[in-house]
C-alpha positions as CSV (number, residue, x, y, z in Angstrom):
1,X,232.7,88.3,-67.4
2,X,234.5,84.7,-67.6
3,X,234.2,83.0,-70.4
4,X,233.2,79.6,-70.7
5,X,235.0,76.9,-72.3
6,X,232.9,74.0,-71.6
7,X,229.4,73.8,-71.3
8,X,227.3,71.0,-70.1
9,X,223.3,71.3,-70.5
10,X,221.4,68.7,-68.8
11,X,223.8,66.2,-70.4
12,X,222.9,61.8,-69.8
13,X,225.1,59.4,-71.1
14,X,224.1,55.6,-70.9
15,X,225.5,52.3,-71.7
16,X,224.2,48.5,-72.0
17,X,225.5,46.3,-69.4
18,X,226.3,42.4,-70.3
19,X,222.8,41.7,-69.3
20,X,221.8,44.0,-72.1
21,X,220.2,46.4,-69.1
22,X,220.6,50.1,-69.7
23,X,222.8,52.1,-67.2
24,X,223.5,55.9,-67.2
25,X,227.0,56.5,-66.6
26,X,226.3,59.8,-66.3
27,X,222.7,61.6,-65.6
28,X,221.3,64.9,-65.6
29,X,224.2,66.9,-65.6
30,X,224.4,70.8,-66.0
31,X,228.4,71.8,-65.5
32,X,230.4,74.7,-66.9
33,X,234.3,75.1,-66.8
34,X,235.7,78.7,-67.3
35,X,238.7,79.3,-69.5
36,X,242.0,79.2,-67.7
37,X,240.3,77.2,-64.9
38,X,242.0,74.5,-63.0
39,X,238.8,71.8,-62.2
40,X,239.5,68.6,-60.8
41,X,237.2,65.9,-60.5
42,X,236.8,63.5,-57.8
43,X,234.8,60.5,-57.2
44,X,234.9,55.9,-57.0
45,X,235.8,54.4,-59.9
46,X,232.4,53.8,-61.7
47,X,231.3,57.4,-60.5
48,X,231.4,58.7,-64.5
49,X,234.4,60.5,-64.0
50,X,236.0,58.8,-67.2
51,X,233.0,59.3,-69.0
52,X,232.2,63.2,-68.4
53,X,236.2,63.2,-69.7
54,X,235.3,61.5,-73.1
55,X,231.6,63.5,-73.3
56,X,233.9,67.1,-73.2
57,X,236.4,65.9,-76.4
58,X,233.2,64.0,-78.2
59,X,234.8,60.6,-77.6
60,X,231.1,60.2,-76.6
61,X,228.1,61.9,-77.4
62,X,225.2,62.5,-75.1
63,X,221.9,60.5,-75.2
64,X,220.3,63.2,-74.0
65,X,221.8,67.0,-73.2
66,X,224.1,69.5,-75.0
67,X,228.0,69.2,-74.4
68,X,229.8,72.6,-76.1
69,X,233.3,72.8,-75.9
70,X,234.3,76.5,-76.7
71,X,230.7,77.6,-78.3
72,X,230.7,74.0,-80.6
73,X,227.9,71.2,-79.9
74,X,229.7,68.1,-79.9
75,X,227.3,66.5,-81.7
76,X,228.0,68.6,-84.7
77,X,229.8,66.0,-86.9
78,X,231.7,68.5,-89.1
79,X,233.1,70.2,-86.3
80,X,234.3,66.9,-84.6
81,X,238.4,68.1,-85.8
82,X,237.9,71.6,-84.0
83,X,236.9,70.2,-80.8
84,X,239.3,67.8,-80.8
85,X,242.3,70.6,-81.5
86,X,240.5,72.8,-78.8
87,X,240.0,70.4,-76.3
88,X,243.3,67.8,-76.3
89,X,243.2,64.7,-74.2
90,X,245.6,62.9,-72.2
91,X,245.3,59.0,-70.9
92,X,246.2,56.4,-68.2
93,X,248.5,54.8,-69.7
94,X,251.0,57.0,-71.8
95,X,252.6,53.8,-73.3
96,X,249.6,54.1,-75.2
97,X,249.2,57.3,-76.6
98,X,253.0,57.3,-77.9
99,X,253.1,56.2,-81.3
100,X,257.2,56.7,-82.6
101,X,260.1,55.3,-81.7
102,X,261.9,58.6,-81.1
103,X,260.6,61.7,-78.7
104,X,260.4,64.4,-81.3
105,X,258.6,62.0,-84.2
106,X,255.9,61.1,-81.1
107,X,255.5,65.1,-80.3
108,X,255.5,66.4,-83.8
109,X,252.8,63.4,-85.1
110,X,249.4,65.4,-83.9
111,X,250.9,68.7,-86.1
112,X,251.7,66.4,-89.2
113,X,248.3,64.8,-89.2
114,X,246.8,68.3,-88.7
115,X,248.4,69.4,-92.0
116,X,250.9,71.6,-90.7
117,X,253.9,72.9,-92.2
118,X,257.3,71.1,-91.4
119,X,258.9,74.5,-90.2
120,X,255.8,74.9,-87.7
121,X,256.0,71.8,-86.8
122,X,259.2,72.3,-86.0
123,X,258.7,75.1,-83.7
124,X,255.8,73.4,-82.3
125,X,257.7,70.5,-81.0
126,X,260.6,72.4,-79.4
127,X,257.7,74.7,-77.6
128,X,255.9,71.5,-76.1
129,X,259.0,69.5,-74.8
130,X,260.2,73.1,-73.2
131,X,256.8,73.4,-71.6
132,X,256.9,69.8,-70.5
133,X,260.8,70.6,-69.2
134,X,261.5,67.3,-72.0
135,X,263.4,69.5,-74.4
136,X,267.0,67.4,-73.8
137,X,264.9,64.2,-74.7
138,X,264.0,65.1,-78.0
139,X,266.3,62.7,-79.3
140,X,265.7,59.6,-76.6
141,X,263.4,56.3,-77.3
142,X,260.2,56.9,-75.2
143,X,261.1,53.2,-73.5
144,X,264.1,54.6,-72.2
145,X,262.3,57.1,-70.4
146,X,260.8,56.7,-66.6
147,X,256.8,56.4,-66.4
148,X,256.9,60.2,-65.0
149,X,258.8,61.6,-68.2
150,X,256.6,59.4,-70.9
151,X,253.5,61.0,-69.2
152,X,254.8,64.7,-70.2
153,X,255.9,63.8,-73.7
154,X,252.2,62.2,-73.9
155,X,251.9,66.1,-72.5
156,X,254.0,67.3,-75.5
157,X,252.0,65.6,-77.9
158,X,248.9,67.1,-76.7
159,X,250.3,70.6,-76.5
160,X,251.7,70.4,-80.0
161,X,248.3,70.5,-81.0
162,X,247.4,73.8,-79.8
163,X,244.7,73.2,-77.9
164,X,242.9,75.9,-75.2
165,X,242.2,73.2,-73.0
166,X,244.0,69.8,-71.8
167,X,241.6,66.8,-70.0
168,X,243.6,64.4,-68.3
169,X,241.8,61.2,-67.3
170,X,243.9,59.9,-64.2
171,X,247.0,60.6,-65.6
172,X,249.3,60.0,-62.9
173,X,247.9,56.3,-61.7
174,X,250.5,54.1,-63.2
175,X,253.0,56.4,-61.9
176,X,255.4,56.2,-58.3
177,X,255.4,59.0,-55.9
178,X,258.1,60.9,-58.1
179,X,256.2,60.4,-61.4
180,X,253.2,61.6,-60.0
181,X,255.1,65.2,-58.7
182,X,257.0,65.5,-62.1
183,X,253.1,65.6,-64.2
184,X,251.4,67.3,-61.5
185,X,254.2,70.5,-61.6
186,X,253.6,70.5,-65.5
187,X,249.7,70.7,-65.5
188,X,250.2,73.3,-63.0
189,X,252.7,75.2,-64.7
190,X,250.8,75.1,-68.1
191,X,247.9,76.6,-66.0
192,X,249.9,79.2,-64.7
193,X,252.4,80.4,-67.6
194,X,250.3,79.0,-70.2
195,X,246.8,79.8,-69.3
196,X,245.6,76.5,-70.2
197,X,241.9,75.5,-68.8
198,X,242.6,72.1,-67.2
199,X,240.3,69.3,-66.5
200,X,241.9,66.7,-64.2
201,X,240.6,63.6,-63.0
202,X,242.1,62.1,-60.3
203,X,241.8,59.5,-57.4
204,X,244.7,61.2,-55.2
205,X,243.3,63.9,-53.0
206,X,246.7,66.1,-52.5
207,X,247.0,65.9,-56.5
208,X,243.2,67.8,-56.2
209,X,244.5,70.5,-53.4
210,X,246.4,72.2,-56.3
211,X,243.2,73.1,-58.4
212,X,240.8,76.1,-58.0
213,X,237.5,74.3,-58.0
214,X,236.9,70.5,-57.2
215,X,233.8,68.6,-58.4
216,X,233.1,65.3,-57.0
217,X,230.7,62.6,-58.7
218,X,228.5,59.6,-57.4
219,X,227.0,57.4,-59.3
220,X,226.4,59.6,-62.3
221,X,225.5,62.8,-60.7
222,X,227.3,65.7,-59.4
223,X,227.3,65.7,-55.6
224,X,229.9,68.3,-54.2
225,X,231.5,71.1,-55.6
226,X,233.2,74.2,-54.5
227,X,237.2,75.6,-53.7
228,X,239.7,72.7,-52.0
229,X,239.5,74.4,-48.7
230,X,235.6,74.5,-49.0
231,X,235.4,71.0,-49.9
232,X,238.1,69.4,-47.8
233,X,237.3,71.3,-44.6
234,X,234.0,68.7,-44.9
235,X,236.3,65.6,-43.3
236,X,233.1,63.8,-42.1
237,X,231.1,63.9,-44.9
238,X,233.7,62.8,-47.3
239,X,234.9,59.9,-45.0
240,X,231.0,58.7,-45.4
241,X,231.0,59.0,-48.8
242,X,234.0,56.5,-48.8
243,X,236.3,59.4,-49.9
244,X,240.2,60.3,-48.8
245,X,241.4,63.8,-47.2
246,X,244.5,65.4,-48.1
247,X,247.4,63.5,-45.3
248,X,247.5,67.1,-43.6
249,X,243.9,67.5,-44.1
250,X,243.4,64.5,-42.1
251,X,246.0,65.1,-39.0
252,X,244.8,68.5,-38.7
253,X,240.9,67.0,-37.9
254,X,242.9,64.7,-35.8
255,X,244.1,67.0,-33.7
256,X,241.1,69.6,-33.5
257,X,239.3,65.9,-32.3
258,X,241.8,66.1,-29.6
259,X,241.1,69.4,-28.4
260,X,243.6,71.6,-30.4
261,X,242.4,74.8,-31.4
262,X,243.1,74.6,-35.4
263,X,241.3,75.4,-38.7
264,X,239.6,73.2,-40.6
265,X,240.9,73.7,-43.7
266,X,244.7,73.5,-43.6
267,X,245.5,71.7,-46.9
268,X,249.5,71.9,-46.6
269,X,251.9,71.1,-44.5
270,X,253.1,74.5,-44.4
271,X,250.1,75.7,-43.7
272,X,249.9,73.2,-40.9
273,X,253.4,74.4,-39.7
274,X,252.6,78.4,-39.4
275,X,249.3,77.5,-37.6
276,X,250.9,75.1,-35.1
């Protein structure tokens, strides 16, 4: 029986536009994420990807719906601090979620403020750079560091915390091609070793080959869901939808359109390589 970390029951969120209009950012939605799970989540900027982010750490709370991250209704305002530590969340832009001038004071901040003991604390911090492979940074200046590296000790700080699962709204957008790698091998490896659950939300398909179940939103709703090969084996449909394919993804339907006898759901290029 898998056990569920976050549960969403018929869950609405809405804002008022400038013209003092009501919109739901996100409507109607019934989702649940296992623990240990890998989800990513797809879909246009304006889909409600950001939002169903910020409704699972009770950055937002539904207008209509239950959100329950690990058993807790979010809307229970005494429990707000043990969602929070469950559920840790990591940003765009890392420059703002570090707040010290030296790597180990940034990492071992979430630990203090929980009320931790220094020698904890202590440990803590060591644990999280290792995980994030930043333990010979401890003592650099985060500005010193490349985009890629002050994503993972925005990582560190997160993991210090403790928490069962990490939500990363697009964490890898500001970041070059090297970046992106560096914080896509650590959310995989703390999936992996640590048994993290893992919500990412992303606009770069091959960053969404990695997990074990994609979700994609439209305008509010959940549209597609399923396992990367299930979803990206669907070329024509997500092209309509205005969506990307994985490069591979997309030379493979390339060359089955041109008569080659190939699967359609090669995700990799080594997968690519064997079949060709």
């Amino acid at each position: 029986m898998k056990e569920i970390m976050v549960k969403m029951d018929n869950v609405t969120y809405e804002y008022t536009n400038n013209e003092e209009e009501r919109i739901a950012a996100v409507k109607n939605i019934n989702l649940e994420i296992y623990k240990g799970e890998f989800v990513v989540i797809l879909g246009h900027n304006g889909s409600g990807k950001s939002t169903l982010a910020k409704l699972m750490n009770a950055l937002l709370l539904p207008f209509k719906g239950k959100v329950y991250v690990n058993g807790i209704d979010t809307t229970d305002m005494n429990k707000i601090w043990d969602i929070r530590q469950t559920a840790g969340m990591v940003f765009q832009n890392p420059d703002n979620q570090i707040v010290a001038t030296i790597v180990e004071e940034d990492v071992a901040f979430g630990p203090e403020n929980q009320g931790i003991e220094p020698k904890e604390i202590r440990k803590r911090v060591d644990e999280a750079l290792a995980a994030v492979e930043m333990l010979e940074y401890k003592e650099y200046a985060p500005h010193l560091l490349s985009g890629g590296q002050k994503q993972r000790i925005a990582i560190a700080g997160v993991l210090a915390m403790k928490p069962e699962c990490i939500i990363l709204d697009e964490p890898t957008a500001m970041l070059d091609p090297s970046g992106r790698k560096e914080v896509m091998n650590t959310i995989k490896r703390l999936n992996e070793k640590e048994r993290k659950t893992i919500i990412h939300i992303t606009h770069y398909m091959d960053e969404a080959v990695l997990a074990d179940r994609i979700i994609i939103m439209e305008a509010g709703q959940i549209i597609m869901e399923g396992a990367p090969k299930e979803i990206f084996s669907q070329v024509e449909k997500l092209k309509k939808m205005g969506l990307d394919v994985p490069q591979v993804t997309e030379l493979a339907y390339k060359l089955r359109k041109e008569g080659i006898d190939i699967p359609n759901d090669i995700l990799t290029v080594e997968e690519l390589v064997s079949v060709l």
